[in-house]
C-alpha positions, -999 to 999 in steps of 0.1 A, spaced: -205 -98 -578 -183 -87 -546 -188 -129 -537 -171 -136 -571 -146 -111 -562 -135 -121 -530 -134 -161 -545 -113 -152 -575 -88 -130 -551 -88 -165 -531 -80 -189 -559 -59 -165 -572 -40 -164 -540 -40 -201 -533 -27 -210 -565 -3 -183 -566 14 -196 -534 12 -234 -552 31 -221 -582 59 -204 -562 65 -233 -547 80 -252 -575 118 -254 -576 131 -220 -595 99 -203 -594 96 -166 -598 71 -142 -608 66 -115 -634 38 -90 -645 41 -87 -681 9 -66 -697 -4 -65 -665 -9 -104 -655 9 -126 -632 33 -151 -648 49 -176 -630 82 -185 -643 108 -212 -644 141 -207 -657 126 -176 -678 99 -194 -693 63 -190 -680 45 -220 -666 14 -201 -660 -9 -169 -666 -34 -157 -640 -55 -128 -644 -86 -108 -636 -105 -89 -661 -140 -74 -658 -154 -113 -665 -134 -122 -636 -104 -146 -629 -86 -170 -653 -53 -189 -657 -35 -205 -688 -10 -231 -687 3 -255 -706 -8 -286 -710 9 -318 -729 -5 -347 -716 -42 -336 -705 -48 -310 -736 -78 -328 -753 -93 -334 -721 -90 -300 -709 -104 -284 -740 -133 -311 -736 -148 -283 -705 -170 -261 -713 -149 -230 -695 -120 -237 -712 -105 -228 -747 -68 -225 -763 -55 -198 -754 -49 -161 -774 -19 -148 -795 -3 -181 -810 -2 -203 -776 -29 -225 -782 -12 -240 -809 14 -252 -789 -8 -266 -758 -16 -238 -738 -54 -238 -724 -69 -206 -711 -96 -220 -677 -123 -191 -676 -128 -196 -636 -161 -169 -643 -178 -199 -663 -168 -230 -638 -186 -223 -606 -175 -261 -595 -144 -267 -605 -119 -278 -581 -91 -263 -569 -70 -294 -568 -75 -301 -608 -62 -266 -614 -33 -273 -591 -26 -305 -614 -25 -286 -643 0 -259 -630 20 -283 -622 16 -305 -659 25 -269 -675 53 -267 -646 68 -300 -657 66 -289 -698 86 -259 -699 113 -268 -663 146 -280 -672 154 -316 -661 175 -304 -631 144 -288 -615 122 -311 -622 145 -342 -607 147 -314 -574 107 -312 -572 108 -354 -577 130 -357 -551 109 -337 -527 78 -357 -533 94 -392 -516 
């Protein structure tokens, strides 16, 4: 269980650090998770409960696909019904690091204004 521990603080540190760096990023603790904002709106969840680390984030384009996994589900308290997916990281002892990062920023790109999200283009060329 102390393995698990140490991997979730990683991936939770890693992505962390991925989400900040979006364009207007910032980071809050409501009921005791990390959000990671843009312009006031979260982007994404992470947490760690006593079955271990998960995200949720939103997820427009990949949603059907997502909720396809096995360690996935829509996420609690009304979100799922507007595209948000809850990844149980405890259940998917493969899943890659770089498909989360694609989701965070998907669920990035749903709730930024245009003006951040033509800054993050511009830094990709």
């Amino acid at each position: 269980m102390k393995t698990r521990k140490a991997e979730f603080n990683r991936f939770e540190a890693i992505l962390r650090d991925y989400a900040m760096s979006f364009p207007g990023a910032t980071e809050d603790f409501p009921w005791g998770e990390r959000a990671v904002k843009v312009n006031k709106k979260v982007f994404v969840f992470m947490g760690q409960g006593e079955a271990g680390f998960g995200i949720s984030v939103k997820l427009p384009q990949s949603l059907e696909d997502a909720l396809a996994l096995e360690y996935t589900e829509p996420t609690h308290y009304g979100l799922g019904k507007h595209g948000w997916v809850t990844v149980h990281l405890d259940q998917a002892p493969n899943i890659s690091i770089e498909m989360l990062k694609r989701w965070i920023a998907e669920s990035y790109r749903a709730v930024a204004p245009k003006k951040l999200i033509a800054q993050l283009d511009s830094r990709a060329r």
